[in-house]
C-alpha positions as CSV (number, residue, x, y, z in Angstrom):
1,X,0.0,0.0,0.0
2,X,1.2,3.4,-0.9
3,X,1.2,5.9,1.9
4,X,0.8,9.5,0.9
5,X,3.2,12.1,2.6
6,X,1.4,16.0,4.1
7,X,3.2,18.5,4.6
8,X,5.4,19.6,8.0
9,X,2.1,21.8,9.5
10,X,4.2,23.3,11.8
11,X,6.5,24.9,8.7
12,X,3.6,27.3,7.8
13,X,3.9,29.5,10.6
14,X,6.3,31.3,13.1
15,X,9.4,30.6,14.5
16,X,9.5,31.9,18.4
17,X,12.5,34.1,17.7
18,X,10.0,35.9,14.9
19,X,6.9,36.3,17.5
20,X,9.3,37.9,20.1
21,X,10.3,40.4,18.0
22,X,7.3,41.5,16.1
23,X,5.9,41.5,19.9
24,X,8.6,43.8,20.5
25,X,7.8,46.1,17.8
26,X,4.2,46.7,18.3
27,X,5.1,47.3,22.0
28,X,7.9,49.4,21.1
29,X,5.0,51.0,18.7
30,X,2.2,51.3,21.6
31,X,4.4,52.7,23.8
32,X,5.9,55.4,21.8
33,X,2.0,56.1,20.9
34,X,0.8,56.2,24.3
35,X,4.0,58.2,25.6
36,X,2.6,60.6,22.8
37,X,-1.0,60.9,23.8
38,X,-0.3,61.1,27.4
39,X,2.2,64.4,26.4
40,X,-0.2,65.7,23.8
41,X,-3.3,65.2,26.9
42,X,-0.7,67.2,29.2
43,X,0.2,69.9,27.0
44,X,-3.9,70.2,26.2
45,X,-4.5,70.4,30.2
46,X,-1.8,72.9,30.3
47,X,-2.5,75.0,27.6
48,X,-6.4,74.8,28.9
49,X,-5.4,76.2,32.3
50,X,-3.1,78.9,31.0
51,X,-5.8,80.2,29.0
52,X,-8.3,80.0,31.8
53,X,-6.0,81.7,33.6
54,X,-5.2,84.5,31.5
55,X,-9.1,85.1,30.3
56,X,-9.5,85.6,34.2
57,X,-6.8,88.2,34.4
58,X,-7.9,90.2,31.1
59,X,-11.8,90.3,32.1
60,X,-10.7,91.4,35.2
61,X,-8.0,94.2,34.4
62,X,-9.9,95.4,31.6
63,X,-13.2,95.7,33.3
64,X,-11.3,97.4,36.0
65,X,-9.8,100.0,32.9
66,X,-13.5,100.5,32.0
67,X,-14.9,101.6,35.1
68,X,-11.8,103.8,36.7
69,X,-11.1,106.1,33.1
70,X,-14.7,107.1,34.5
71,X,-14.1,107.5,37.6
72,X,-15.1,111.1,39.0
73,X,-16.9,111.7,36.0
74,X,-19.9,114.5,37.1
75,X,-18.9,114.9,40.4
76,X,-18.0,118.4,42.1
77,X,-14.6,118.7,42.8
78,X,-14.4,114.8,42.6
79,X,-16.4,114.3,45.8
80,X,-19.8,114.3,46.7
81,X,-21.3,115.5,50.4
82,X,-22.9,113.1,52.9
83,X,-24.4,113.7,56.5
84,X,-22.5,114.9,59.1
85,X,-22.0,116.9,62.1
86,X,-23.3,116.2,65.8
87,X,-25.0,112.7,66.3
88,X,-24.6,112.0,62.7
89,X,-24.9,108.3,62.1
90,X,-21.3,106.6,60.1
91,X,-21.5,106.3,56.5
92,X,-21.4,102.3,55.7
93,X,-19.5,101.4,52.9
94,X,-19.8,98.3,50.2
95,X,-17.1,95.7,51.9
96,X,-16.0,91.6,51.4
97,X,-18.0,89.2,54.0
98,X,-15.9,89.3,57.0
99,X,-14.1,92.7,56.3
100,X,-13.6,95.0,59.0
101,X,-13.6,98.2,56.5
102,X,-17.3,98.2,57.2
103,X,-17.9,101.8,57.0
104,X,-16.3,105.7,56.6
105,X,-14.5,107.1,59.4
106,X,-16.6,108.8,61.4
107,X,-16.7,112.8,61.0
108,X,-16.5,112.2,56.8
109,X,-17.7,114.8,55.6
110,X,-17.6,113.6,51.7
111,X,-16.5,110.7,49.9
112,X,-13.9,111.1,47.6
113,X,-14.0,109.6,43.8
114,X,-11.6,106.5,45.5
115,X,-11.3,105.2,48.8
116,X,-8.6,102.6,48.8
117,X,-9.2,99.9,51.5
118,X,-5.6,98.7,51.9
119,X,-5.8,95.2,53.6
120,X,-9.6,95.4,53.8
121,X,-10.1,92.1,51.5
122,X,-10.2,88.6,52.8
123,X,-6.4,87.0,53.9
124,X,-5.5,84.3,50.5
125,X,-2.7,82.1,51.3
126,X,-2.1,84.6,54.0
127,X,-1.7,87.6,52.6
128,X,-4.2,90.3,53.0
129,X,-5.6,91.8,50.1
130,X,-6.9,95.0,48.7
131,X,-10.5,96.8,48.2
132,X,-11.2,100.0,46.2
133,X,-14.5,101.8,45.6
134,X,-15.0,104.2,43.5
135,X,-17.8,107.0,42.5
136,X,-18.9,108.3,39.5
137,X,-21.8,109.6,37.7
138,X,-24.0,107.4,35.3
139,X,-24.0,109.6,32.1
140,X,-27.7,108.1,31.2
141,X,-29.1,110.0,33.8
142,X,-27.5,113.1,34.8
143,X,-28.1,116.7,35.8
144,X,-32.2,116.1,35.9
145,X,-34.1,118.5,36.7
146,X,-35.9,118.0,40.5
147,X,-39.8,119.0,40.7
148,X,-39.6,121.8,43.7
149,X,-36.7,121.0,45.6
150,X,-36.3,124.7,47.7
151,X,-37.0,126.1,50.9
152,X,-40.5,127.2,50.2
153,X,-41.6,123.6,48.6
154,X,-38.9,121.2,50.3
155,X,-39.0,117.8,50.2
156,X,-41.9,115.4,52.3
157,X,-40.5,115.8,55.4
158,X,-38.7,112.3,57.0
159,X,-38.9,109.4,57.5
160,X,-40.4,108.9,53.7
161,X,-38.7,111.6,51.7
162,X,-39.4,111.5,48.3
163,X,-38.3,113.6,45.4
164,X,-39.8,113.3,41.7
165,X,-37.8,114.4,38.8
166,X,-38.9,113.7,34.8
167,X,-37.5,111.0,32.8
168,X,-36.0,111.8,29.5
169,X,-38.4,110.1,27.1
170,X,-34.9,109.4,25.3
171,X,-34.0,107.6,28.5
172,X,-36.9,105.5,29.5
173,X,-37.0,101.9,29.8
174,X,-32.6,101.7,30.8
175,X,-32.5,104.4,32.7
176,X,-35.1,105.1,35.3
177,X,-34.6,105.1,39.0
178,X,-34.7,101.6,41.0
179,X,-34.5,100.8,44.8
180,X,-30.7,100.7,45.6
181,X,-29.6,103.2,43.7
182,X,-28.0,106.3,44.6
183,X,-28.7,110.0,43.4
184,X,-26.3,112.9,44.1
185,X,-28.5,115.9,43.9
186,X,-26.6,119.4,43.1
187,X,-26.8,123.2,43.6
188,X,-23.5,124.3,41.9
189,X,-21.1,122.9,43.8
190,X,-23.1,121.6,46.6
191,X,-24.4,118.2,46.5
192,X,-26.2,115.4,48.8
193,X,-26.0,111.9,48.2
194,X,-29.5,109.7,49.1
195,X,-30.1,106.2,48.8
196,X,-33.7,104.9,46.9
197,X,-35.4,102.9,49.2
198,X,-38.8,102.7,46.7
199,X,-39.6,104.0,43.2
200,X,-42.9,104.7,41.3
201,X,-43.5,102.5,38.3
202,X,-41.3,103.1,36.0
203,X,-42.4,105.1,33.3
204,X,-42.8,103.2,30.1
205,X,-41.8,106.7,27.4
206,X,-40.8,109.4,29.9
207,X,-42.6,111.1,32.4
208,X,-42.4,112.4,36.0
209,X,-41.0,109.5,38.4
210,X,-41.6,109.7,42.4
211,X,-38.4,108.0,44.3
212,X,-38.2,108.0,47.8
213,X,-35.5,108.0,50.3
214,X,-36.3,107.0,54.0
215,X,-34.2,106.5,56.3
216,X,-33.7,103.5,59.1
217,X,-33.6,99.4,58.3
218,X,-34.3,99.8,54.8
219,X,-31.3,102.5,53.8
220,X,-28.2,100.1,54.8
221,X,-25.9,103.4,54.1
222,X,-27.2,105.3,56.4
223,X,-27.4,108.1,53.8
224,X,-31.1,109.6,54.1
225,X,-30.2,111.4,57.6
226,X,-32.6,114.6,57.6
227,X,-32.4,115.8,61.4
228,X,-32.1,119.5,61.2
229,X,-28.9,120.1,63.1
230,X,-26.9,117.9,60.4
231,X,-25.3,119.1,57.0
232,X,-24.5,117.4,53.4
233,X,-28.6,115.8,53.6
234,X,-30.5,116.7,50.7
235,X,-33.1,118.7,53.5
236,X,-30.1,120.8,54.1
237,X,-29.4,121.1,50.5
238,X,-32.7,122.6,49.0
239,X,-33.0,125.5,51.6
240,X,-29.4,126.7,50.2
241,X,-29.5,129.4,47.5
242,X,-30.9,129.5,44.9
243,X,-34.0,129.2,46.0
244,X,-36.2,129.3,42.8
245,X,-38.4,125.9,42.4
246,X,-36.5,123.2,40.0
247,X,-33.3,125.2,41.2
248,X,-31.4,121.4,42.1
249,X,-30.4,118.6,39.4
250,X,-30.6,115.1,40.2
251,X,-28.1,112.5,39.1
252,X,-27.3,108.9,39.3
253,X,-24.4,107.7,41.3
254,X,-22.1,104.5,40.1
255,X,-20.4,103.4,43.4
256,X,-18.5,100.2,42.1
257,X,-16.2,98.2,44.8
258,X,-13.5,95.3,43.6
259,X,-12.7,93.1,46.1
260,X,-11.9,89.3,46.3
261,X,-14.7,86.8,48.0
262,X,-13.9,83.4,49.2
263,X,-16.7,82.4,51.2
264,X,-18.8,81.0,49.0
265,X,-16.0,78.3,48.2
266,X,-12.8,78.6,49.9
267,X,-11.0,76.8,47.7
268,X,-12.2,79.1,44.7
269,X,-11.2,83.0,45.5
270,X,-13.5,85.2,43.1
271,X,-12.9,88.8,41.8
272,X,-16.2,90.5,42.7
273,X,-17.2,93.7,41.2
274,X,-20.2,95.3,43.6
275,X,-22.2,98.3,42.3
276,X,-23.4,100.8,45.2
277,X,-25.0,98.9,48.0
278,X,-27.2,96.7,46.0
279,X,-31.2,96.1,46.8
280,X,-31.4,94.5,50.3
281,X,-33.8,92.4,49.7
282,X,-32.0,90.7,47.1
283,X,-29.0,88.3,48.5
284,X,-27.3,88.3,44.8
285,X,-27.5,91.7,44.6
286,X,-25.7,92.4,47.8
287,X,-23.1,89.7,46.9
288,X,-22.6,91.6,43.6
289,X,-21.3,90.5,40.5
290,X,-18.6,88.3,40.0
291,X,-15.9,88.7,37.2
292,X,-13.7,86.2,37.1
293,X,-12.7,82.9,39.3
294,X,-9.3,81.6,40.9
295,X,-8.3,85.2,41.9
296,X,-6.2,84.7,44.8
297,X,-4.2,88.0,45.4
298,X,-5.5,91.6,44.3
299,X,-3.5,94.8,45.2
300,X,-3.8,98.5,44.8
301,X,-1.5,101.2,45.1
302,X,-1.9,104.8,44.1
303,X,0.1,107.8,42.7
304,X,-1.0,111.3,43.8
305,X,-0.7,115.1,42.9
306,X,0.2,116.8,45.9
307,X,1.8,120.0,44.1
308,X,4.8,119.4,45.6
309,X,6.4,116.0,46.0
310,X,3.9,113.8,44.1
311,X,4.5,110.9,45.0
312,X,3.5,107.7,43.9
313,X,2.8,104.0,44.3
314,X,1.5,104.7,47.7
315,X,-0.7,102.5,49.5
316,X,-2.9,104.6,51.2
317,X,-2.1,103.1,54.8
318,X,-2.8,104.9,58.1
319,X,1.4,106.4,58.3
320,X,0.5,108.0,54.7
321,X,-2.2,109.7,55.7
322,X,-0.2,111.6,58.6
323,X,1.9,115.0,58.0
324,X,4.7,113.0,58.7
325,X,4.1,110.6,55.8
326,X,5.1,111.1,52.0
327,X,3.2,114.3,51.8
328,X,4.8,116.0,54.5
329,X,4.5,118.7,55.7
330,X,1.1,118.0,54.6
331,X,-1.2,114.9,55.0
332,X,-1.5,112.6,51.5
333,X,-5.4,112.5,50.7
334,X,-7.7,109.9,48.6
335,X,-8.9,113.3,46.9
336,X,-5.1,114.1,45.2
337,X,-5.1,110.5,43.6
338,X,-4.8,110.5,39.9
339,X,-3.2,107.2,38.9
340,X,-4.1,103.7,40.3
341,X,-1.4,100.8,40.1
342,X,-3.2,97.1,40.3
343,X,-1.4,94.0,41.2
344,X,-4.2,90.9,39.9
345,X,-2.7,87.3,40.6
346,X,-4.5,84.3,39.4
347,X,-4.9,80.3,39.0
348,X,-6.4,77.9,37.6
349,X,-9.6,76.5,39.4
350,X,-8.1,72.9,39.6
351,X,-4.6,71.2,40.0
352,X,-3.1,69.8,36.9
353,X,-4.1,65.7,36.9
354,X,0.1,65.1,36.0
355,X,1.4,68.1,38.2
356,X,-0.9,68.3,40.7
357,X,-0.1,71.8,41.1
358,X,-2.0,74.5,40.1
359,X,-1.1,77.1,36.9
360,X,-0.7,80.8,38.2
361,X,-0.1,83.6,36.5
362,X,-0.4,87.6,37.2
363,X,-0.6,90.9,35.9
364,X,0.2,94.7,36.5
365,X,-1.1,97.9,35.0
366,X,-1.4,101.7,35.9
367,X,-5.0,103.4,35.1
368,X,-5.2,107.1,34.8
369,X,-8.0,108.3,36.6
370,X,-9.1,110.8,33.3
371,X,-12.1,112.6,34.9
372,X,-9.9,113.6,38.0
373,X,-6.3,114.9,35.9
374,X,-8.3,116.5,33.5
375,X,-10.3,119.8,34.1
376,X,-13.1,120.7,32.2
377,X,-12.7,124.6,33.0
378,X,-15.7,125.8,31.1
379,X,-17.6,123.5,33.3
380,X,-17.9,125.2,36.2
């Protein structure tokens, strides 16, 4: 019988030396691949955070540009009276939870376009950081005409003062008057500052609009003080010359703070931006609006016009505000500041996953305060 010969089967395939090292080339392969994800997922997760980081720092400095080329924009010799005088209540001003800059000293007499609040902000990685508020007036409704207003018609007497002035039909709708605001009213260079504590509907094209300002609980600034012994109150203000009715203007008031806020999440420092006091019924409102997130440090420093010295990058501390400070022999005042220097530091909101660190970053820039180095001397 013939027997038929097959093939060797194991001939057809692989040696063991051949697997090994076509196992070594794909691992070789995989590993270079995943060596090159894992650095292209790192750079991603970097480049992420720096640009978090940075978009935090520009909205921040540049809203900050926005608001303090304007500041002292409309207002009398760049400040704007309040009540004072004997038994006068203190003026409370827009401050970080926890701050202890929780109001003007007492005695103030006016608020200035800035008050810096050196080391009034919240303690981030234990340094203390900066507030700033600033004053001045909205341009969509300013120098408005008050309905009586003078000794013979004055104002309904306290505690529910009210004042009416006419909207601009050109205004209506975005600029009447709403609870929390705050009006400067003006004879020449006299003014009174009043907080809106309730407003008439708002007028839908123009029109007469009743505000009032009373005073107690529901003005948290202590600003509507009408007792008759006290100056810089609007009651004070309209039995000053002239006396002819519609003889006062009325204008809206921007009060803007910046401060940082880490009490909503601790581990999350935010850059706040507050306008005035805010409607104290409304939580948010008093909170204010924040900007940007992962804001850990915030600084302010300040260069004045003194006529003789000049000084600058100042920070406004106690010791400058002395005769024996930088000014000497004079005292350095919030009113002579023209320039503001800010000092804005920032990370990201999360650790990197590879670093575990976070990405920081920081900027400076000097604003010129326009509206208080320029003088408009046909104006008056």
């Amino acid at each position: 019988m013939r027997t038929r010969d097959y093939p060797n089967a194991g001939g057809a395939g692989f040696s063991l030396v051949e697997l090994l090292v076509a196992m070594a080339i794909v691992l070789i392969i995989m590993g270079t691949t995943l060596v090159s994800l894992k650095n292209a997922y790192r750079s991603n997760e970097s480049a992420k955070a720096v640009t978090t980081v940075n978009n935090n720092l520009r909205i921040g400095i540049d809203l900050m540009v926005r608001d303090f080329i304007q500041v002292g924009q409309g207002l009398p010799n760049g400040t704007v009276q309040v009540p004072n005088g004997v038994g006068a209540l203190q003026i409370q001003r827009p401050h970080p939870p926890g701050s202890t800059c929780t109001a003007w000293p007492a005695g103030t007499q006016t608020i200035t376009a800035v008050t810096p609040g050196p080391g009034c902000g919240p303690a981030i990685n234990g340094v203390a950081t900066d507030t700033l508020t600033t004053l001045a007036v909205d341009s969509t409704l300013e120098m408005i005409p008050v309905q009586g207003f003078n000794d013979t018609d004055p104002l309904t007497a306290t505690p529910a003062t009210t004042a009416t002035i006419a909207i601009p039909a050109s205004s209506a709708g975005g600029s009447p008057v709403r609870v929390g605001d705050l009006i400067m009213f003006r004879k020449n260079s006299t003014s009174a500052l009043v907080y809106v504590t309730a407003v008439t509907t708002v007028p839908a094209a123009g029109g007469n609009q009743t505000f009032t300002f009373a005073s107690g609980s529901v003005d948290p600034m202590n600003l509507n003080q009408s007792a008759a012994a006290l100056n810089g109150t609007a009651d004070d203000l309209a039995t000053m010359p002239p006396t002819a009715a519609n003889s006062a203007n009325a204008s809206r008031v921007r009060m803007i703070s910046y401060y940082l806020d880490n009490t909503l999440d601790p581990t999350t420092p935010r850059l706040v931006r507050h306008m005035g006091w805010g409607d104290p019924t409304v939580v948010e409102n008093r909170r204010g609006l924040t900007v940007a997130f992962g804001v850990d440090n915030l600084l302010f420093s300040y260069d004045i016009r003194d006529s003789a010295a000049n000084p600058s990058n100042l920070k406004m501390v106690a010791a400058d505000l002395l005769t024996t400070g930088p000014c000497n022999p004079n005292a350095c005042s919030p009113n002579q500041i023209r320039k503001v220097n800010v000092f804005m530091a920032a990370r990201s909101e999360r650790v990197g996953q590879e670093t575990g660190r976070f990405t920081r970053n920081s900027l400076n820039t000097q604003v010129s305060l326009r509206s208080l180095a320029l003088v408009d001397r046909y104006n008056k």
